[in-house]
NUZA-285655 format. One line per 3 residues: number of its first residue (from 1); their letters; for each residue z negated, x, y of N, C-alpha, C. Coordinates in steps of 0.1 Angstrom, whole numbers, padded with zeros to 4 digits, always signed. Layout:
NUM) a) Z:X:Y:Z:X:Y:Z:X:Y | ... .
//
This chain:
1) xxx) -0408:-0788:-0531:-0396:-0781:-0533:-0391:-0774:-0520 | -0391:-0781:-0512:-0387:-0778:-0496:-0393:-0763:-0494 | -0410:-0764:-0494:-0418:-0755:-0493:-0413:-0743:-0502 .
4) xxx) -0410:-0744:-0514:-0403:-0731:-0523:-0394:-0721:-0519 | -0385:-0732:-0520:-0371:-0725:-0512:-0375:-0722:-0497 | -0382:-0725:-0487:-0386:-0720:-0472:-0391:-0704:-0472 .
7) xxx) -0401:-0707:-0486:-0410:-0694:-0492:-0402:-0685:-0494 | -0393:-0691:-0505:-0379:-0680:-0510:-0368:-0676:-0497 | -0365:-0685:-0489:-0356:-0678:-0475:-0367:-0665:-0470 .
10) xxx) -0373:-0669:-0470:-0384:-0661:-0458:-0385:-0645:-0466 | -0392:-0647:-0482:-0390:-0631:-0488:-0377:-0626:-0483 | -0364:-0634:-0488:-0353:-0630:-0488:-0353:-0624:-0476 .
13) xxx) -0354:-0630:-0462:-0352:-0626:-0451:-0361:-0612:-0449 | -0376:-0611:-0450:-0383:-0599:-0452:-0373:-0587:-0460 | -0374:-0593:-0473:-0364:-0578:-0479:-0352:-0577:-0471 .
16) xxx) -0344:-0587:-0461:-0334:-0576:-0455:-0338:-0569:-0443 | -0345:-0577:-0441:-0351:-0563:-0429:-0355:-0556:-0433 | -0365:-0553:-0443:-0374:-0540:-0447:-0361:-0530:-0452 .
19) xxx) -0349:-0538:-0462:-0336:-0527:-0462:-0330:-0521:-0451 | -0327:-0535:-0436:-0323:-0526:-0428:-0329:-0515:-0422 | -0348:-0515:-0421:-0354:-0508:-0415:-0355:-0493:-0423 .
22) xxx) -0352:-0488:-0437:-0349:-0483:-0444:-0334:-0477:-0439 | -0326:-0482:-0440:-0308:-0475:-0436:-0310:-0470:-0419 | -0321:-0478:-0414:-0316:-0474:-0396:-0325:-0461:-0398 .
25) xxx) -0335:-0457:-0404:-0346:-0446:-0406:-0336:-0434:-0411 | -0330:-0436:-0424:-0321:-0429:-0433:-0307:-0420:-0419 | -0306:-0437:-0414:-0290:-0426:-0402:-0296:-0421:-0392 .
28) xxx) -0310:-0423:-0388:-0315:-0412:-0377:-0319:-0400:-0382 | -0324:-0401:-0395:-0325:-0389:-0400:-0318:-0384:-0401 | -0308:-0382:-0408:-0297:-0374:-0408:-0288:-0376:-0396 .
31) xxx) -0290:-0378:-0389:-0284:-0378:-0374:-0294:-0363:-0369 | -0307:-0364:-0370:-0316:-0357:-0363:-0316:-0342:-0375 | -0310:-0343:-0386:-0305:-0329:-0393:-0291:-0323:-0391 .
34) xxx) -0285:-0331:-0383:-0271:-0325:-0380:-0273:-0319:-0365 | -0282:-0326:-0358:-0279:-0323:-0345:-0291:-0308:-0348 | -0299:-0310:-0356:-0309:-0293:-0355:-0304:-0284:-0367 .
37) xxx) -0292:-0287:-0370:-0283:-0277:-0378:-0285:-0277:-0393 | -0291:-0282:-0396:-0297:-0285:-0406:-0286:-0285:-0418 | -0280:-0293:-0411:-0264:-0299:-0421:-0253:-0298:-0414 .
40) xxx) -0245:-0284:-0412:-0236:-0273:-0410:-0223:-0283:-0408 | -0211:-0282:-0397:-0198:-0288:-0398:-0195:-0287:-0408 | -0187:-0291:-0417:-0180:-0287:-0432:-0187:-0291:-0443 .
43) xxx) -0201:-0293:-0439:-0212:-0292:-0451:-0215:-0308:-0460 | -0211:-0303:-0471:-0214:-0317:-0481:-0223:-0321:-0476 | -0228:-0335:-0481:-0239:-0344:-0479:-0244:-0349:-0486 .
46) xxx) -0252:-0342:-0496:-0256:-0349:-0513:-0262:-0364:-0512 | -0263:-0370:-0513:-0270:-0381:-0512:-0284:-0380:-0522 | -0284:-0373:-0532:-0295:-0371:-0538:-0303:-0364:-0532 .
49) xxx) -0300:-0351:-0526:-0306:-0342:-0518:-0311:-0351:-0511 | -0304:-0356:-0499:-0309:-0369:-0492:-0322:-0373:-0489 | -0318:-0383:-0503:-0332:-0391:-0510:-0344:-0384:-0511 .
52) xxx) -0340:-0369:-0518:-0356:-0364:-0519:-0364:-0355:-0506 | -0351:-0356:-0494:-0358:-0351:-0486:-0364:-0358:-0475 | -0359:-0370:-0475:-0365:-0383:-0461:-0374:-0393:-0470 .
55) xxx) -0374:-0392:-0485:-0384:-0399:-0489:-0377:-0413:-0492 | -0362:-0416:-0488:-0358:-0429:-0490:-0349:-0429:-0504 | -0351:-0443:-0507:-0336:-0441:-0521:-0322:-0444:-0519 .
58) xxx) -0316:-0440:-0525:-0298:-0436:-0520:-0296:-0450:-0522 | -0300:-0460:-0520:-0293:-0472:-0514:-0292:-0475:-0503 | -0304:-0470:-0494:-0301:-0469:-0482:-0293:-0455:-0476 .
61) xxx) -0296:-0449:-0482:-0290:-0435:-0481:-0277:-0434:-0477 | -0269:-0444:-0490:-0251:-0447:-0494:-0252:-0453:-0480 | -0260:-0463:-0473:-0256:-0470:-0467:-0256:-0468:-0449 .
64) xxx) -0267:-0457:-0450:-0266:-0447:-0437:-0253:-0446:-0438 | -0252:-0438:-0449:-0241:-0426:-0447:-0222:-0432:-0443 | -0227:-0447:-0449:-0215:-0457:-0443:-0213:-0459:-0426 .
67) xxx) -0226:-0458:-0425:-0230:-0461:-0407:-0225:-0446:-0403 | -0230:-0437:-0407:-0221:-0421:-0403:-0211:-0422:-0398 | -0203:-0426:-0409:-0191:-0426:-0414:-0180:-0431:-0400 .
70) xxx) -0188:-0441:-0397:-0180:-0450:-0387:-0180:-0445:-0373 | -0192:-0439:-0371:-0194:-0432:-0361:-0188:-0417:-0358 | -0182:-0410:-0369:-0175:-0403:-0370:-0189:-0387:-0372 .
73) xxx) -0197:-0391:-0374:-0206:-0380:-0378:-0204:-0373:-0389 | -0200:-0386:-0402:-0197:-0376:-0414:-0182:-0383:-0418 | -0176:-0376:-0423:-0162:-0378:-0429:-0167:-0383:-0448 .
76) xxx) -0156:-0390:-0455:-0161:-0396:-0467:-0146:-0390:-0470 | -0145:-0381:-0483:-0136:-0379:-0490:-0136:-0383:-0501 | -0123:-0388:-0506:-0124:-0396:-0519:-0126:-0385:-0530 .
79) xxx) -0139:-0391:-0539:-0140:-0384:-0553:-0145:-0374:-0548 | -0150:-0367:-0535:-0155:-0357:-0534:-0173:-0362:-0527 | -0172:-0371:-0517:-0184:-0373:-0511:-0181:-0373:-0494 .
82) xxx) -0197:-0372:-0490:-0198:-0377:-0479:-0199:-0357:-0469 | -0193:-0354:-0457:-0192:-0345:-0453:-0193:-0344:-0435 | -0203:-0333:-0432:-0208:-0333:-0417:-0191:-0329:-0411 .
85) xxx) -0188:-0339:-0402:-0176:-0339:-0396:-0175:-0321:-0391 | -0160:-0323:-0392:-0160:-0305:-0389:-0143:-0304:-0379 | -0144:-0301:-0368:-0132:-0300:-0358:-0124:-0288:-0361 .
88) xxx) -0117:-0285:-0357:-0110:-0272:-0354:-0104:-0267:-0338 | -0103:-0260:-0336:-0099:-0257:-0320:-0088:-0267:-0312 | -0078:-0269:-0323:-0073:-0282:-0312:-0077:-0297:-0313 .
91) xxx) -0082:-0299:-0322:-0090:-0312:-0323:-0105:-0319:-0312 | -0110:-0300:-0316:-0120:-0303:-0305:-0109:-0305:-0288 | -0102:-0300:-0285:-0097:-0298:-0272:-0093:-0310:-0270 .
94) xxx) -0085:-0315:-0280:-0082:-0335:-0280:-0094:-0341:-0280 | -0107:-0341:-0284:-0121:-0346:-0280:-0119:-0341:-0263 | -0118:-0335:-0258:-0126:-0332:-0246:-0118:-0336:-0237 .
97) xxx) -0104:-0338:-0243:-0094:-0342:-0230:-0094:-0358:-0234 | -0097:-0366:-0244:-0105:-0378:-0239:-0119:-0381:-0233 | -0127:-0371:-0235:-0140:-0372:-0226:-0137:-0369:-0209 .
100) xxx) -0125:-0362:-0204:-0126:-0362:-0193:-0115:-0372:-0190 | -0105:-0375:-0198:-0097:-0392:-0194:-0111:-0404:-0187 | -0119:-0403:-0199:-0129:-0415:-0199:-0141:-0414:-0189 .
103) xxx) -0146:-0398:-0187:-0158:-0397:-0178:-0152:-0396:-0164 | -0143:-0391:-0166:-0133:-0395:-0148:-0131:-0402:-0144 | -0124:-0413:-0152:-0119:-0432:-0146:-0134:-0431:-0148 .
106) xxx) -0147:-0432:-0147:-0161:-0437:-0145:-0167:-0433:-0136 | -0167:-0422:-0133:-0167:-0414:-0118:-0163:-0414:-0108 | -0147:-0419:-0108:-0139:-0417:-0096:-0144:-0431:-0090 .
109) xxx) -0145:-0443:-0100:-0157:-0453:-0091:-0169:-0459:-0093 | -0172:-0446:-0095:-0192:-0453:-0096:-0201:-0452:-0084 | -0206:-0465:-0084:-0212:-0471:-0078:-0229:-0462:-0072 .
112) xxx) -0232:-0463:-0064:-0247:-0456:-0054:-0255:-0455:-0067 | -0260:-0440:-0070:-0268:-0440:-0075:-0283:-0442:-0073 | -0294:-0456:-0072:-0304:-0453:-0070:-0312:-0443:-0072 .
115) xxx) -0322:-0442:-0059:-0327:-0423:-0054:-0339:-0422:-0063 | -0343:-0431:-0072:-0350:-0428:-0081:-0346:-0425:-0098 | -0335:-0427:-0098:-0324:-0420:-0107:-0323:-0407:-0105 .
118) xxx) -0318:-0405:-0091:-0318:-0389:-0087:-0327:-0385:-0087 | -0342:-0389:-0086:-0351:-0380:-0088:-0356:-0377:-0104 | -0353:-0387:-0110:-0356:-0387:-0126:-0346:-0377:-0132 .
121) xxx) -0334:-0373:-0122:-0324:-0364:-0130:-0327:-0349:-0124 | -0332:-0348:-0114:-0340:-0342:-0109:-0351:-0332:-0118 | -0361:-0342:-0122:-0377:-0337:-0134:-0368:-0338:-0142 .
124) xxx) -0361:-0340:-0148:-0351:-0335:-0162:-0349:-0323:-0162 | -0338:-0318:-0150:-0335:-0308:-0146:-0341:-0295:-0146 | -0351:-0297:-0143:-0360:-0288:-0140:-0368:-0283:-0149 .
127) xxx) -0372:-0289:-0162:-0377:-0288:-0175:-0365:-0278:-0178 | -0352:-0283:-0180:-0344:-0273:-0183:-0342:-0264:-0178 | -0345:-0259:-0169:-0345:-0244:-0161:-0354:-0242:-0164 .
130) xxx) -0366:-0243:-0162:-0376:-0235:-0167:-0378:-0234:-0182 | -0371:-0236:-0194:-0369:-0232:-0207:-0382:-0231:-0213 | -0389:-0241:-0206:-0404:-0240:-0214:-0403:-0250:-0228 .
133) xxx) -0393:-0255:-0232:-0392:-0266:-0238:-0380:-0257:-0254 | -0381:-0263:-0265:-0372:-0254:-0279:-0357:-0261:-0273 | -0348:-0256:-0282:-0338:-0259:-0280:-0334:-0278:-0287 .
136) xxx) -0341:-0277:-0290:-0338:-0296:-0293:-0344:-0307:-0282 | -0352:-0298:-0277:-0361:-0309:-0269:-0347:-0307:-0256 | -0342:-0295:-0252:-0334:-0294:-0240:-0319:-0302:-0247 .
139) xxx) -0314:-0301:-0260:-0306:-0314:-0261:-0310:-0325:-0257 | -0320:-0329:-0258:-0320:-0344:-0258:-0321:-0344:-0244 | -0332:-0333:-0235:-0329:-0335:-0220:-0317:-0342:-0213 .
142) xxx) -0307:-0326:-0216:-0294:-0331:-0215:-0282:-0341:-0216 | -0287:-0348:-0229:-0283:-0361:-0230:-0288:-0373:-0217 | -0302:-0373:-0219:-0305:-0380:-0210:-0303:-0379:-0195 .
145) xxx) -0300:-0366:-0192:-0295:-0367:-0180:-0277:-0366:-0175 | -0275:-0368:-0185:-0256:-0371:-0184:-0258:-0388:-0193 | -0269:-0388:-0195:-0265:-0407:-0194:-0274:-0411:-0181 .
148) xxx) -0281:-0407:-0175:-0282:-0412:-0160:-0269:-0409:-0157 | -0264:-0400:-0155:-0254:-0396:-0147:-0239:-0408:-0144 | -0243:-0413:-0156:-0229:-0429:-0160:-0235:-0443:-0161 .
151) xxx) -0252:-0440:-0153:-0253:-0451:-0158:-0249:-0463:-0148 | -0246:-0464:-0133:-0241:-0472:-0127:-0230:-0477:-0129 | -0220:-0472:-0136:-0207:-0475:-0141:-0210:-0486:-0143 .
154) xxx) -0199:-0496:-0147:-0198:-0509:-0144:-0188:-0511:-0156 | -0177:-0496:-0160:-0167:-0498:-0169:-0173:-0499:-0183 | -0183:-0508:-0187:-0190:-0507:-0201:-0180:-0504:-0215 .
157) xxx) -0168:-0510:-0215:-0159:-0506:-0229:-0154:-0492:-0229 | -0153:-0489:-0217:-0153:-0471:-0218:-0170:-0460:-0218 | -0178:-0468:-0212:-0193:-0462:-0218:-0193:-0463:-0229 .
160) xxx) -0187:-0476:-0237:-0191:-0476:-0256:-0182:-0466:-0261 | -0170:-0459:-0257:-0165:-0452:-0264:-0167:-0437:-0260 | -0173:-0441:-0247:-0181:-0421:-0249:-0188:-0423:-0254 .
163) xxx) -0201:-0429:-0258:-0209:-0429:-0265:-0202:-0424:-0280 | -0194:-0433:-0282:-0188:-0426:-0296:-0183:-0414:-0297 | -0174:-0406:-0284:-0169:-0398:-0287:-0181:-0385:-0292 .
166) xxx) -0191:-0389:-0282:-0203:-0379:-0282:-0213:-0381:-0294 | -0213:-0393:-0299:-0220:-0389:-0313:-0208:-0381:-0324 | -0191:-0383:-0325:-0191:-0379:-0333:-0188:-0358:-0329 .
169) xxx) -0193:-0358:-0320:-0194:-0344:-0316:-0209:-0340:-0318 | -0218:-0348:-0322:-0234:-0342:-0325:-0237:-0333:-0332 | -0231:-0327:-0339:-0229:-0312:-0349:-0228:-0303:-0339 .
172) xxx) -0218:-0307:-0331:-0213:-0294:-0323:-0223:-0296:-0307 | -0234:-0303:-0306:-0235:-0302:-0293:-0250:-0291:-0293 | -0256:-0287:-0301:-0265:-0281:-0302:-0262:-0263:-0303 .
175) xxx) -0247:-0263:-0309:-0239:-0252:-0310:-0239:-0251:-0295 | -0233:-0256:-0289:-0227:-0254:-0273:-0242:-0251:-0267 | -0249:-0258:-0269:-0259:-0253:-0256:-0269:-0242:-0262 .
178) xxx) -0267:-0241:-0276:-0275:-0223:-0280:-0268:-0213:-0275 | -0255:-0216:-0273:-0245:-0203:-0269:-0250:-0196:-0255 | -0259:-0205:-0251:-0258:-0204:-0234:-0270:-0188:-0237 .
181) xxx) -0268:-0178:-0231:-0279:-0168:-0229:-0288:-0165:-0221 | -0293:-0181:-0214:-0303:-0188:-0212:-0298:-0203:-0204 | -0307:-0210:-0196:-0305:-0228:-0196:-0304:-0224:-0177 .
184) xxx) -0303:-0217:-0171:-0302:-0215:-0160:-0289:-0222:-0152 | -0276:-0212:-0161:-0262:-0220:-0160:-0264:-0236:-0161 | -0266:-0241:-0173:-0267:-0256:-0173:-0278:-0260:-0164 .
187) xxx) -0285:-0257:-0158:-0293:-0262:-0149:-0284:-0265:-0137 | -0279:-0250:-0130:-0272:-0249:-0120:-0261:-0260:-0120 | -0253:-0258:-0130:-0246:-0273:-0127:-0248:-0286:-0125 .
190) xxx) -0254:-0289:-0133:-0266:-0300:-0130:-0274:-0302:-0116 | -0274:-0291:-0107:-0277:-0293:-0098:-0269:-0298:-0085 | -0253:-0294:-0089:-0245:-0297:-0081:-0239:-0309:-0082 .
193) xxx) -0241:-0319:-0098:-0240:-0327:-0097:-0249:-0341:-0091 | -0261:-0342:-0088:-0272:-0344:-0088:-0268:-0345:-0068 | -0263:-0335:-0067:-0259:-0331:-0052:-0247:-0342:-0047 .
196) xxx) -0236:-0340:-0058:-0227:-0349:-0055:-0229:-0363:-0058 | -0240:-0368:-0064:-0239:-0381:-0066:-0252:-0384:-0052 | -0254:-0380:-0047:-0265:-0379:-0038:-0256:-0383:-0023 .
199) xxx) -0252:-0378:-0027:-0236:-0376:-0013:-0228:-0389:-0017 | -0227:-0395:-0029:-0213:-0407:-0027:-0200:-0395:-0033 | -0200:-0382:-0033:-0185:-0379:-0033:-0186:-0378:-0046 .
202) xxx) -0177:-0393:-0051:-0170:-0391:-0066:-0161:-0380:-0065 | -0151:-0379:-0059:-0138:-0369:-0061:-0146:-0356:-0062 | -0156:-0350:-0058:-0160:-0337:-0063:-0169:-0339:-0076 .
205) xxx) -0173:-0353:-0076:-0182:-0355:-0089:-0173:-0349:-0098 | -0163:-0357:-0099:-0153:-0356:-0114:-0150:-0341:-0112 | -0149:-0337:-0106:-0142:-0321:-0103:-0155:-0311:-0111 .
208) xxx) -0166:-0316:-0108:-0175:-0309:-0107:-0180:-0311:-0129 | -0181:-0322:-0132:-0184:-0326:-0142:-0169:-0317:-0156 | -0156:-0323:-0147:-0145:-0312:-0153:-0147:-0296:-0155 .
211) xxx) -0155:-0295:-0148:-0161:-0277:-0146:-0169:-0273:-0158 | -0180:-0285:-0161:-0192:-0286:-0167:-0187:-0286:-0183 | -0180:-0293:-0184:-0173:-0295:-0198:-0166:-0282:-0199 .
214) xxx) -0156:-0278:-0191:-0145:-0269:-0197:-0152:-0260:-0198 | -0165:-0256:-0192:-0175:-0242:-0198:-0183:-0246:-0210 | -0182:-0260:-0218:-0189:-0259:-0225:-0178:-0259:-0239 .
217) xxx) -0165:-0263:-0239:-0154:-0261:-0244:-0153:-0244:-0249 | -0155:-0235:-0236:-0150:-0223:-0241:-0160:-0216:-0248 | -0175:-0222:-0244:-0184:-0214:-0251:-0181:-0220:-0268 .
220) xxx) -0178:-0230:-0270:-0180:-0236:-0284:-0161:-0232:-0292 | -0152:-0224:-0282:-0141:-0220:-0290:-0141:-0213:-0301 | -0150:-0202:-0296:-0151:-0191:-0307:-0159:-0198:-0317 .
223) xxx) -0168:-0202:-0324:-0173:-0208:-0330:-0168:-0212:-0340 | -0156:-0225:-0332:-0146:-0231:-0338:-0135:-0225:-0349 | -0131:-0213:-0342:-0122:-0202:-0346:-0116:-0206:-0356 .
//
C-alpha cells in the first residue's frame, strides 16, 4: 500500500512540474512576442490564438497569462480578456520618474565595480556599436549591460522592483531603441557610463544614467502620443 500511494505522490509530483514547465514556456513566450512586437500595446491577447501558436493548451496559457498579469505585462479586463499593457504619456513619465527614484538611491552608493564586469560591459558595448547584431539581439544586449551596471548594489528590494518596473515596460522597450537612427548614441552613452563606474564617481553615474533615460523617454513620447 505504502509503495502505491509513494507511486501515486511521485506521478502527481511529475504532472506538476511537467504543468509548471508548460506555464514558464507559455510566459516566455509571450514575453518574447511582446518584446519583438508581435503583440502591439493595446492589443488583445486571445488565448486561443495563443494555444495554436506556441503549441501549448490554454491551461497553461490562462495561467501564463495570470503570471503576465502580475508582472504588469498584460492588463486582464473583466468580460473582455487578457491585454498587452498600454501607457499613455503621463503614465509612462510616472514609470520613469520611479525608475530614476530607484536607479539613483542604487548608484549614489554602489559599491567598486569589479574590472572584469567592466570589461564584460565593455564586449557588450561594442557589439552594440558596431550594429552587426538585429534589433532583438541589441535589446537583450542592453539589458544585460544595465544589469551589470546594478549589479553591486547591495539594495536588493529595490533591484526587485526595477526589475518589475522594466518588465512591465517590455512592450515599450524595443520601441525606444528602434527609434534610435542608428546604436552609436546608445553606445556612446554606455561608454560614459562604463567610464564613470571605472572612476568610483557615483554622483556623475546617476547624472549620467538620468541623461540616458530622459533620451530614451523623449524618443518613446511621440509614439505614445
Amino acid at each position: 500500500m505504502n509503495e502505491i500511494v509513494s507511486n501515486l505522490a511521485a506521478e502527481i509530483d511529475e504532472d506538476a512540474a511537467g504543468r509548471g514547465s508548460l506555464v514558464a514556456r507559455a510566459a516566455a513566450e509571450i514575453r518574447s512576442m511582446v518584446l519583438r512586437r508581435h503583440l502591439l500595446p493595446g492589443e488583445q491577447v486571445r488565448q486561443e490564438d495563443l494555444s495554436a501558436l506556441v503549441g501549448i493548451s490554454r491551461g497553461p496559457i490562462r495561467e501564463a497569462l495570470q503570471i503576465l498579469a502580475s508582472e504588469g505585462i498584460v492588463r486582464y479586463e473583466r468580460n473582455r480578456g487578457y491585454f498587452v499593457t498600454r501607457f499613455t504619456v503621463e503614465e509612462m513619465r510616472q514609470v520613469y520618474l520611479i525608475r530614476d527614484l530607484l536607479e539613483s538611491e542604487m548608484l549614489s552608493g554602489l559599491a567598486a565595480v569589479p574590472s572584469e564586469t567592466l570589461e564584460t560591459m565593455r564586449a557588450i558595448n561594442e557589439r552594440i556599436r558596431h550594429g552587426d547584431d538585429d534589433l532583438q539581439t541589441v535589446i537583450g544586449l542592453n539589458r544585460q549591460f544595465h544589469d551589470l551596471v546594478f549589479a553591486s548594489s547591495d539594495l536588493h528590494v529595490l533591484q526587485a522592483e526595477l526589475r518589475h518596473i522594466r518588465r512591465m515596460t517590455t512592450a515599450y522597450q524595443s520601441l525606444s531603441i528602434n527609434a534610435l537612427t542608428n546604436w552609436e548614441l546608445l553606445a556612446s552613452d554606455h561608454d560614459d557610463i562604463i567610464d564613470a563606474l571605472a572612476m568610483q564617481d557615483n554622483a556623475r553615474l546617476v547624472e549620467l544614467c538620468r541623461t540616458h533615460r530622459d533620451r530614451s523617454l523623449i524618443r518613446l513620447s511621440p509614439i505614445l502620443g
